[in-house]
C-alpha positions as CSV (number, residue, x, y, z in Angstrom):
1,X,-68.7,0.9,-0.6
2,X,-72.7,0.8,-1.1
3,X,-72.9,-3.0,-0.3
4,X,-71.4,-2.0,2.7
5,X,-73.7,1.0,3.5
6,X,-76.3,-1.5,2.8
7,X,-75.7,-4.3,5.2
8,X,-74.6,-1.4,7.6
9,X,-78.5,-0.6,7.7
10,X,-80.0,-3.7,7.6
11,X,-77.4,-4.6,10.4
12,X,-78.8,-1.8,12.2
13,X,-82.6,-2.2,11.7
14,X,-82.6,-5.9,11.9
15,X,-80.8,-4.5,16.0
16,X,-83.4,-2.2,16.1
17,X,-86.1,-4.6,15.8
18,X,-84.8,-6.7,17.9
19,X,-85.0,-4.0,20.8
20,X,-88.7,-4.1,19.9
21,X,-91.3,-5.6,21.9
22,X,-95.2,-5.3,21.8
23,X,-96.5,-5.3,25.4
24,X,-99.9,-4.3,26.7
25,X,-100.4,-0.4,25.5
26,X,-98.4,-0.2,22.5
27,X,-94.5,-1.5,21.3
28,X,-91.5,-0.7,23.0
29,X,-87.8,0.1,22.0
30,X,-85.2,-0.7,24.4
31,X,-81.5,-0.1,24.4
32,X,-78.4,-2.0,25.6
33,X,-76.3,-2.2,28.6
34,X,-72.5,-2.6,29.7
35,X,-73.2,-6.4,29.8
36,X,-73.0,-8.0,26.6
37,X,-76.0,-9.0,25.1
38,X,-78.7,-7.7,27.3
39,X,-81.3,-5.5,26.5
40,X,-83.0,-2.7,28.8
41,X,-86.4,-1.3,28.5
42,X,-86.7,1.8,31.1
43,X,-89.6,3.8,31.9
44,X,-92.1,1.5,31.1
45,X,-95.5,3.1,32.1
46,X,-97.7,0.2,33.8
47,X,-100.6,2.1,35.0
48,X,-102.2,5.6,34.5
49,X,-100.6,8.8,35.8
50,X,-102.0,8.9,39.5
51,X,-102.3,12.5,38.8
52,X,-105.1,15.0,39.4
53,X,-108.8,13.0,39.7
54,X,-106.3,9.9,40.3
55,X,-104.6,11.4,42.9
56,X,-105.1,9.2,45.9
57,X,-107.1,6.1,44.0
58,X,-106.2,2.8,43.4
59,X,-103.6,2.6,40.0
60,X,-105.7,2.7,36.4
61,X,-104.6,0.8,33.3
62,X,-102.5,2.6,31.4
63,X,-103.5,4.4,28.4
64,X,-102.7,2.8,24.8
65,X,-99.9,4.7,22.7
66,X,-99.5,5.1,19.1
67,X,-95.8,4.2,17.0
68,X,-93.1,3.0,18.9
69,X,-92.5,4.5,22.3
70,X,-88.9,4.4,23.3
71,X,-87.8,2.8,26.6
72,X,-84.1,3.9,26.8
73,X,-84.8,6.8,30.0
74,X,-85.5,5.8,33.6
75,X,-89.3,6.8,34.7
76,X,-89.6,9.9,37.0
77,X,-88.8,8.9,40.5
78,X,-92.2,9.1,42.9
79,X,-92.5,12.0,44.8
80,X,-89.7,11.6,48.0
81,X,-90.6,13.2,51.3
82,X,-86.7,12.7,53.0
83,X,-84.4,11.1,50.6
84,X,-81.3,9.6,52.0
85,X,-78.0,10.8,51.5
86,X,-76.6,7.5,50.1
87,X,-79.5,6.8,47.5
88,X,-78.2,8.3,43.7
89,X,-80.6,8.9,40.8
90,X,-80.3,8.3,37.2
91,X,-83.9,9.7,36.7
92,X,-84.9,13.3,35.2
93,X,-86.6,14.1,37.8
94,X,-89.5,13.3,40.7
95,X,-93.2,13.7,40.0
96,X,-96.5,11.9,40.6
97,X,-95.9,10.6,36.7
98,X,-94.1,7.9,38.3
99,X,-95.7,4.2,38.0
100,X,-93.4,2.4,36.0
101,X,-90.8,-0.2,35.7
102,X,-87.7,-0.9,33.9
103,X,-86.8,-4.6,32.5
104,X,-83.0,-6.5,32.0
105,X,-83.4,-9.3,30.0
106,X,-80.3,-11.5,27.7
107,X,-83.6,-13.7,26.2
108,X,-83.6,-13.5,22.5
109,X,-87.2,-14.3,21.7
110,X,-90.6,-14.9,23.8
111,X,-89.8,-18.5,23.8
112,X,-87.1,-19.0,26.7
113,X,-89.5,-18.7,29.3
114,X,-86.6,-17.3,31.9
115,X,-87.0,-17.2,35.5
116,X,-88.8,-13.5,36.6
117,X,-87.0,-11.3,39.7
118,X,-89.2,-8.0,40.6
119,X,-87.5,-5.3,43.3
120,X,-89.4,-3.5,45.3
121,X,-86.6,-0.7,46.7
122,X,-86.0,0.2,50.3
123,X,-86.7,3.8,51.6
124,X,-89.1,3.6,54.3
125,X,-92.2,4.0,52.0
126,X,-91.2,7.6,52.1
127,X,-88.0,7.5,49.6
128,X,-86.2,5.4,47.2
129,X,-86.7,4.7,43.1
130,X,-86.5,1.9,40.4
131,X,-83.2,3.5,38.9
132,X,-80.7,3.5,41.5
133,X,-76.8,2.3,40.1
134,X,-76.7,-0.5,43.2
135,X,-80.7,-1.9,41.9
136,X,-79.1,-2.4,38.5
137,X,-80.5,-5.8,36.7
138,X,-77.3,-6.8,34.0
139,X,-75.6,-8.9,36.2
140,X,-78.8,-10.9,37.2
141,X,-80.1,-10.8,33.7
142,X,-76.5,-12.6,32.7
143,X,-77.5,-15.3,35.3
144,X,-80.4,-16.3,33.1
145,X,-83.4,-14.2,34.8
146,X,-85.8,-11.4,33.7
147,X,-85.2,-8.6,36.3
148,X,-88.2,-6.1,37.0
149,X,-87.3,-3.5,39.1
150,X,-90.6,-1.1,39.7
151,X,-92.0,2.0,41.4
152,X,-94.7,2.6,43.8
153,X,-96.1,5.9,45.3
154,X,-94.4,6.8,48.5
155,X,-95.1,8.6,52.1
156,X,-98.2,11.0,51.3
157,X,-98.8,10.6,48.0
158,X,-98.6,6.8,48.2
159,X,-100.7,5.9,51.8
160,X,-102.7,9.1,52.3
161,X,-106.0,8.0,53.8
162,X,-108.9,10.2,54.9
163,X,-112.4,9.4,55.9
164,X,-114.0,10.5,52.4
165,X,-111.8,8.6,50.4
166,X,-112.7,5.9,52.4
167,X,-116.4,7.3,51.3
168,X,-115.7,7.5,47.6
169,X,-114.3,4.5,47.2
170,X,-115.5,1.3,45.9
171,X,-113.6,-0.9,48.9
172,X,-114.8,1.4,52.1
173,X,-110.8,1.7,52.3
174,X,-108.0,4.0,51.9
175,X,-104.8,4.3,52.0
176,X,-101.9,1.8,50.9
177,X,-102.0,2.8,47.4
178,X,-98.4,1.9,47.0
179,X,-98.8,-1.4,48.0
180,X,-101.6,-1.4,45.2
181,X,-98.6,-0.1,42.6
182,X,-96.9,-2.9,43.5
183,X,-99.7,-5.2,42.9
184,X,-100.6,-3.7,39.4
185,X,-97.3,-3.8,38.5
186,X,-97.3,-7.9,39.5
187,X,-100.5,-8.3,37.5
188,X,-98.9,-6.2,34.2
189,X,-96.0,-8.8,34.5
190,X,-98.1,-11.8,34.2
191,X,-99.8,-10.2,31.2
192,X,-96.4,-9.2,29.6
193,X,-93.4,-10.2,30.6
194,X,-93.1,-14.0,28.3
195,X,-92.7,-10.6,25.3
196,X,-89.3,-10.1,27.1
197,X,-88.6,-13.7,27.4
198,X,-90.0,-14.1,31.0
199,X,-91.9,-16.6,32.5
200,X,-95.1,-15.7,34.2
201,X,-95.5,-18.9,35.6
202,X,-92.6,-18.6,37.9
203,X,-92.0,-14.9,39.4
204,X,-90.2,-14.4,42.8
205,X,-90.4,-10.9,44.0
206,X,-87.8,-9.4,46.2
207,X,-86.9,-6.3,48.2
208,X,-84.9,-4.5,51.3
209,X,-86.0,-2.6,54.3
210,X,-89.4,-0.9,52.8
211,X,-89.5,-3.6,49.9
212,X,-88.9,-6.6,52.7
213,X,-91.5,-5.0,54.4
214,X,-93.4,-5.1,51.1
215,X,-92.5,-8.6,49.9
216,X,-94.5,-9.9,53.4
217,X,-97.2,-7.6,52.8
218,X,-98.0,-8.6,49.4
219,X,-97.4,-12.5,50.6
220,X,-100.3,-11.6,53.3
221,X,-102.8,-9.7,50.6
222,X,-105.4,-11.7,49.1
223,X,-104.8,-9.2,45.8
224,X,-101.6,-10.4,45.2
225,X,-102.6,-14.3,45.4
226,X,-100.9,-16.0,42.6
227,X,-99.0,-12.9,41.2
228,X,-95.7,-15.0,42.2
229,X,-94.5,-18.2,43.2
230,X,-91.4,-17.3,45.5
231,X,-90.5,-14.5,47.8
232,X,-86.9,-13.0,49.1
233,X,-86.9,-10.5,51.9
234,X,-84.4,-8.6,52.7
235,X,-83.9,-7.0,56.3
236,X,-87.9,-6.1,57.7
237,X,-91.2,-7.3,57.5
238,X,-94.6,-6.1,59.7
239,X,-93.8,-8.0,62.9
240,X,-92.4,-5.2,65.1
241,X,-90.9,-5.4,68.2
242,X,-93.0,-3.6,71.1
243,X,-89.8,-1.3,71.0
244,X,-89.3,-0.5,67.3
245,X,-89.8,-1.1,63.6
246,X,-92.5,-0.8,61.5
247,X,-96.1,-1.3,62.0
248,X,-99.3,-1.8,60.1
249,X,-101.8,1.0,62.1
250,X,-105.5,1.0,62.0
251,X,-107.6,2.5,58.9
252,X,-109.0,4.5,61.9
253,X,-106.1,5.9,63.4
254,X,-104.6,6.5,59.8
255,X,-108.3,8.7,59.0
256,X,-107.5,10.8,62.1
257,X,-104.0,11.6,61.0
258,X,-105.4,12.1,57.3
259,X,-107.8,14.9,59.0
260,X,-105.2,16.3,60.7
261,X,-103.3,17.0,57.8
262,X,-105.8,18.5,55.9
263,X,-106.7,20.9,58.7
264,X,-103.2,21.8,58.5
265,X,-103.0,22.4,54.8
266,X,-106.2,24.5,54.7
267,X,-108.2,21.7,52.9
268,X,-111.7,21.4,53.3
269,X,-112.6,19.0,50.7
270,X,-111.2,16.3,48.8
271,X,-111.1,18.8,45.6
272,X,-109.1,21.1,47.3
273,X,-106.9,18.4,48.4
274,X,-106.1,16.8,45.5
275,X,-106.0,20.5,43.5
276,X,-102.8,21.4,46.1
277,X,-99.6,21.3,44.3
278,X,-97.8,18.1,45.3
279,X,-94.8,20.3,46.6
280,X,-96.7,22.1,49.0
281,X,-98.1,18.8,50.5
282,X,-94.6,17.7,51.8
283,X,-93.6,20.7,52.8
284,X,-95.9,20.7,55.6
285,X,-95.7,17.1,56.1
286,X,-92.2,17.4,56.4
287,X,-92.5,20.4,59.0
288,X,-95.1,18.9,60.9
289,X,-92.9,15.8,61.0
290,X,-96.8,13.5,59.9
291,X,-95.9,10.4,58.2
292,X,-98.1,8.0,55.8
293,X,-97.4,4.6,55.8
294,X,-98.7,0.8,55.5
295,X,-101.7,0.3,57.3
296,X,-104.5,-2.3,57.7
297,X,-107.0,-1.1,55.8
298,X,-109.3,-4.2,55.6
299,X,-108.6,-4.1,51.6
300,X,-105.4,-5.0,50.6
301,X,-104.3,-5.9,54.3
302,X,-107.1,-7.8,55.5
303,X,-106.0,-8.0,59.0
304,X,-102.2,-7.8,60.7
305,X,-99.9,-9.7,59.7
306,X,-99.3,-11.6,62.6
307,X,-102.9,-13.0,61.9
308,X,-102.5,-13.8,58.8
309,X,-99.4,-15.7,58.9
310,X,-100.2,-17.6,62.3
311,X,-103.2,-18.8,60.7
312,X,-101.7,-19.4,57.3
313,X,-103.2,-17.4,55.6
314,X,-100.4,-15.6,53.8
315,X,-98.8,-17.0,50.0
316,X,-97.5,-20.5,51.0
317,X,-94.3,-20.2,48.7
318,X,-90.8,-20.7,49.4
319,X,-88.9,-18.1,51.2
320,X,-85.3,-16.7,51.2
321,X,-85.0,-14.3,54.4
322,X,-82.1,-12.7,56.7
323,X,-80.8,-9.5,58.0
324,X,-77.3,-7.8,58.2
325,X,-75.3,-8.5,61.5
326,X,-75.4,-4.8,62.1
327,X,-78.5,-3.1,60.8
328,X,-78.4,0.1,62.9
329,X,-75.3,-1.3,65.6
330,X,-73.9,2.5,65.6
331,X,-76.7,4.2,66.6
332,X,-76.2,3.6,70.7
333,X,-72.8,4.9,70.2
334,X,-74.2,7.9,68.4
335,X,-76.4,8.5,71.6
336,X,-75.6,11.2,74.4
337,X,-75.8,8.6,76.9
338,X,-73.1,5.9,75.9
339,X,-73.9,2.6,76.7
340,X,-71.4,1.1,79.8
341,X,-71.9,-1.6,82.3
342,X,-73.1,0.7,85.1
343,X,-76.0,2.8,82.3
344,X,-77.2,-0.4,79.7
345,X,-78.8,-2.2,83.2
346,X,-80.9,1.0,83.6
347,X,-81.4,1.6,79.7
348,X,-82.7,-1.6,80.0
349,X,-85.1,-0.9,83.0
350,X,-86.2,1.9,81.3
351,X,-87.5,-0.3,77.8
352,X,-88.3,-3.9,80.1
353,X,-89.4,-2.7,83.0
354,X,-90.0,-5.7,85.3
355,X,-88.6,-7.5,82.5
356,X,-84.7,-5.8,83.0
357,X,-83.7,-9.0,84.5
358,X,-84.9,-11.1,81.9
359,X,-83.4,-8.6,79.1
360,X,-80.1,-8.8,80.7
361,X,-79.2,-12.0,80.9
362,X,-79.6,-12.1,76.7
363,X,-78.3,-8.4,76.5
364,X,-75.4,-8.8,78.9
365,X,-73.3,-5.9,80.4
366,X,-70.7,-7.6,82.6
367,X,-68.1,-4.5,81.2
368,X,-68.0,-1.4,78.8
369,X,-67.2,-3.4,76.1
370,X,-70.1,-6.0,76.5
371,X,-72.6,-3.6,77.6
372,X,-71.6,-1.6,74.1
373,X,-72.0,-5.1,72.0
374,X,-75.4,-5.6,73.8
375,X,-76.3,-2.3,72.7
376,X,-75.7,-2.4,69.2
377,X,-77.3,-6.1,69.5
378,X,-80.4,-4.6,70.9
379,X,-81.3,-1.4,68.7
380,X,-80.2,-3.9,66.0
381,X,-83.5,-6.5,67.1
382,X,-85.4,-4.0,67.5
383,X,-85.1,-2.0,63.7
384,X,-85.3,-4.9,62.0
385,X,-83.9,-8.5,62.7
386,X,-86.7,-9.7,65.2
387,X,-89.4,-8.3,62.7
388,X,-87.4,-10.7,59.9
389,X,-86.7,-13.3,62.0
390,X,-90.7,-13.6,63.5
391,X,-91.5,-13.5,59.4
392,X,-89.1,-16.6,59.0
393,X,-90.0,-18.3,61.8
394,X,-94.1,-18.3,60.9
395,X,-93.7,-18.6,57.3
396,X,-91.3,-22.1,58.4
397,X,-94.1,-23.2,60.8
398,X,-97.5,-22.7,58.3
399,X,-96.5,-22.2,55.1
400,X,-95.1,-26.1,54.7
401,X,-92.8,-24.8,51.7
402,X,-89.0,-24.3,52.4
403,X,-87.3,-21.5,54.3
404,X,-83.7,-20.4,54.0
405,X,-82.4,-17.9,55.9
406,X,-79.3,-16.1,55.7
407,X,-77.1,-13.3,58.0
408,X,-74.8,-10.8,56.4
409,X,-72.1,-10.3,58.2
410,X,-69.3,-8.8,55.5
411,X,-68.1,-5.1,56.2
412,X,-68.3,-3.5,52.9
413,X,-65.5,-0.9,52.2
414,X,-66.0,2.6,52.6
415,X,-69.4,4.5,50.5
416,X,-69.8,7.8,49.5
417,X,-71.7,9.9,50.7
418,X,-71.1,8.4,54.3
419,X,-67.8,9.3,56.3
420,X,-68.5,6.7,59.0
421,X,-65.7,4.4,59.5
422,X,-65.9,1.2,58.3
423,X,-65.6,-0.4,61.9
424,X,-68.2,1.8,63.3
425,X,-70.5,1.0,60.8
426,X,-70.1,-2.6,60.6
427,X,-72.2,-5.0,58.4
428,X,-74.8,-1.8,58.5
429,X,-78.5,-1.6,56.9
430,X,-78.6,-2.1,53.1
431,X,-75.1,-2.5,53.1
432,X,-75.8,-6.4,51.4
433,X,-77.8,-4.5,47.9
434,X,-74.4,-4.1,45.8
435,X,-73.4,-7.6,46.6
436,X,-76.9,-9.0,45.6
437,X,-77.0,-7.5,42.8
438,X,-73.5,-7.7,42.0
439,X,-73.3,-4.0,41.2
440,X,-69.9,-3.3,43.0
441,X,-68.6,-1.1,40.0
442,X,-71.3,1.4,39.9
443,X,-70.5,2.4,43.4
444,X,-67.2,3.9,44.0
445,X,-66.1,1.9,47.1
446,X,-62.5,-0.1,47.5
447,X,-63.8,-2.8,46.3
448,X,-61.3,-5.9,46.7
449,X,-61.2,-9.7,45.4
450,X,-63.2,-10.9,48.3
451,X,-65.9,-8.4,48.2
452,X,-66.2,-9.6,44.1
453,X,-66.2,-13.0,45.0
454,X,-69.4,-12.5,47.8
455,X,-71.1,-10.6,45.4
456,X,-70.7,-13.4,42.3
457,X,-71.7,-16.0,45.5
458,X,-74.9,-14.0,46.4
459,X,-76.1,-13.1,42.9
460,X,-75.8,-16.7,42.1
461,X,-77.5,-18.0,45.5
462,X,-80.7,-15.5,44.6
463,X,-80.9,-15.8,41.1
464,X,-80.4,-20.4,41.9
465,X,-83.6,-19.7,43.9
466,X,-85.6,-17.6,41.6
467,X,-85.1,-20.6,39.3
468,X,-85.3,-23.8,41.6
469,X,-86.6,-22.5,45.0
470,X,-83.3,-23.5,46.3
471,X,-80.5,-21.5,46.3
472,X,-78.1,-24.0,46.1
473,X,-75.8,-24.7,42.9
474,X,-72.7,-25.9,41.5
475,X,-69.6,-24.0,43.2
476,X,-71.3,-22.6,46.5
477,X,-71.2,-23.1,49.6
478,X,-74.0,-25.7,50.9
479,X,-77.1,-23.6,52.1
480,X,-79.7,-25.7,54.5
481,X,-83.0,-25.3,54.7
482,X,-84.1,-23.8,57.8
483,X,-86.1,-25.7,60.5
484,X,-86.1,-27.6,64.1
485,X,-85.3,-31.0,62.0
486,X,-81.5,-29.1,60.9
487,X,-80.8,-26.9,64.0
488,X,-82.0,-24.2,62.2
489,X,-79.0,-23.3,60.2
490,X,-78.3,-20.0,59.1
491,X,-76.0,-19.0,55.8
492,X,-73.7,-16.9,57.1
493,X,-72.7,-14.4,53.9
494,X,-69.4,-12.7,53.7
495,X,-65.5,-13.6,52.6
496,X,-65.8,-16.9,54.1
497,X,-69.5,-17.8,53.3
498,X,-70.3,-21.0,55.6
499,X,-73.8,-22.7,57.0
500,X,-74.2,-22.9,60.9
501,X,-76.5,-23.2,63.7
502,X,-78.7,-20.1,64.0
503,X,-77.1,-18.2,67.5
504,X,-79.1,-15.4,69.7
505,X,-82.6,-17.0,69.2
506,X,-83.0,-16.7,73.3
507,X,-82.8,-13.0,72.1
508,X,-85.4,-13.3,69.4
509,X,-87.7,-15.3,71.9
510,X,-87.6,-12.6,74.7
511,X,-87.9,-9.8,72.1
512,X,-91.6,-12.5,70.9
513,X,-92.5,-12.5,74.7
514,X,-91.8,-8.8,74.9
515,X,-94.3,-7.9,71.8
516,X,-97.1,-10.8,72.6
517,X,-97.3,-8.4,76.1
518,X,-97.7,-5.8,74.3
519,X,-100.5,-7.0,72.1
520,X,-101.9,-8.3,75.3
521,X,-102.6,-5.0,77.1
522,X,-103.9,-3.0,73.9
């Protein structure tokens, strides 16, 4: 009975040390997982509390700790201005406490140099966390990679910029101090991830909606330069349509609005500013509807994007890109004025201008049912696929590495909290995440065989490219590289996953002549 007491404990402290890593700061304890044999180290603190005097600044190292600090609780989500409703937490709670990121791993020692995946979450820079159930790294780690999933500041607290922060800082900038997060969090990889069996030599970030966006912006900063070797986007990037998306404003225009809301908060100094409780911030940002974002700040984002990448500038790495088939399809038919063959023609006048005729013949409307495809096609271009597909289409032309490029098109089963119907919905925004990750049983969806099977297909085509820079490997579907030379073959991703030539790009082109007018006359 004592022998067996005995090599009960060492069992259990020879586990425990095995959980232990020594990173940058101090050691770490982990804990374990559903998935045999992978260990996960949450809340791992990679740069100072942006709290107080760091409120609004550029992310510090993070302070040294004493003993072991355990890593078995997510990190405090970053202060959300709107979450949305389908986005769960596993956190405590939100605060400005909030840079860190949590690690899956199955290496057994700092010797197997695995492949490195970081996620940068969707949420329109205004929402989103590390922890959510669908981000969750086991199923990648099994596939032989590191995953790193992190969190940045968001809406005010994370892009906030005002003349005298541009004052007191050391860059004349301010602003995009989420980006930053994501930076530091890039460099604390390189200095620590080989401790969780990582290799810092070959890191591919990746991310959705806000964290596509971010995965082009930190290809386009000179910061970020040789933080990573390989990039996947997921749905967005900053090339908006003239209509829509997401844009990179001025530093200038983002002072004025930073004014403006101090004005409206009763601030009259940076101090008093930064002494505000965080709470009372969004609550007049929310009621005044302002909202922080990206911007170019001549720091971080040099210039636009479409600069940078037209002159190829931007990281020259291989690139895995797409969109879903339906990003936002519903939202016409959610509109008071229904799309139909006699109202799309003058919906269309009303956006193109002299350029309805031209719109029309790639958004037709010959009946109801047409004009209501068109329509979903069009709001659809305008979120989010042309912004991806200029990204893809620049980073094949300059970047001279390969670019593969992929459309979702499965219908995932239904999602709580949303009651839209399937059908209505369609292969939606964000609706690829649980199949990337292969996270299908932490959401409580119907679920069938072939919805398993795209989700073991797309894990395996991301995590083959983290590796390789090819997504390509034994039991999948062949994936092209994208370019003139091939017809510029898309993957098309969903219960029958097949390669063919890209369709719609006479859409994509008018959309490009569309925005290049718009540039033209600002």
């Amino acid at each position: 009975m004592r022998n067996a007491i005995v090599a009960a404990i060492v069992l259990a402290c020879a586990a425990s040390a095995a959980d232990q890593v020594k990173v940058e700061g101090g050691s770490l304890e982990g804990t374990t997982g559903r998935v045999a044999g992978i260990r996960i180290f949450k809340g791992v603190p990679f740069a100072a509390p942006p709290v107080g005097e760091l409120r609004w600044k550029a992310p510090k190292p993070v302070a040294s700790w004493t003993g072991v600090r355990k890593a078995d609780e997510f990190g405090d989500r970053c202060i959300q201005t709107s979450p949305f409703p389908d986005q769960i937490w596993r956190d405590r709670a939100e605060s400005e406490d909030c840079l860190s990121l949590a690690i899956w791993t199955a290496a057994k020692s700092a010797s197997e140099h695995r492949p490195v995946m970081v996620w940068f979450y969707g949420g329109g820079f205004f929402s989103g966390s590390a922890d959510e159930p669908r981000y969750d790294g086991e199923h990648l780690a099994a596939k032989g990679v590191v995953v790193v999933n992190v969190n940045y500041r968001l809406g005010l607290m994370g892009f906030y910029a005002h003349p005298e922060l541009t004052e007191e800082s050391d860059r004349n900038a301010s602003g995009n101090y989420g980006l930053m997060d994501q930076t530091a969090a890039l460099e604390w990889v390189q200095k620590n991830i080989a401790a969780f069996g990582g290799d810092p030599r070959n890191v591919t970030i990746f991310g959705e909606s806000a964290g596509s966006f971010s995965v082009s912006a930190q290809m386009a900063s000179p910061l970020a330069k040789g933080l990573f070797v390989k990039a996947i986007g997921e749905s967005g990037a900053f090339f908006p349509a003239s209509a829509g998306g997401l844009d990179l404003i001025s530093l200038k225009e983002a002072e004025q609005r930073g004014v403006r809301f101090a004005a409206a908060v009763g601030a009259t100094s940076l101090a008093a500013l930064r002494a505000k409780p965080a709470s009372e911030l969004r609550e007049v940002s929310v009621e005044r509807h302002m909202t922080f974002g990206p911007i170019v700040d001549g720091y971080f984002m040099p210039t636009d994007a479409l600069t940078i990448y037209s002159e190829g500038r931007q990281a020259r790495v291989p690139l895995l890109a797409g969109w879903n088939r339906d990003e936002v399809r519903f939202v016409p038919m959610m509109s008071k004025e229904k799309p139909t063959a006699a109202a799309f023609p003058k919906q269309l006048k009303t956006q193109f201008g002299a350029k309805a005729d031209a719109a029309l013949k790639v958004y037709p409307s010959g009946t109801d049912a047409e004009a209501k495809e068109s329509a979903g096609d069009l709001a659809s271009d305008n979120f989010i696929s042309y912004s991806t597909w200029k990204w893809i289409e620049l980073q094949a032309k300059t970047s001279g590495k390969p670019v593969y490029r992929y459309l979702f098109s499965e219908v995932a089963p239904f999602r709580p909290p949303s009651d839209m119907k399937p059908e209505i919905r369609g292969a939606s925004h964000a609706s690829e995440i649980d199949y990337v990750f292969d996270s299908l049983d932490l959401s409580k969806a119907a679920w069938t065989d072939a919805d398993r099977k795209l989700a073991d297909q797309m894990s395996s085509y991301w995590t083959n490219f983290a590796k390789h820079g090819d997504p390509n490997g034994a039991g999948l579907p062949k994936w092209p590289a994208y370019s003139e030379k091939t017809g510029y073959e898309v993957m098309t991703l969903d219960a029958d996953s097949h390669a063919t030539p890209a369709k719609h790009r006479d859409r994509y082109e008018f959309l490009d002549s569309v925005a290049a007018d718009a540039r033209a006359k600002k």
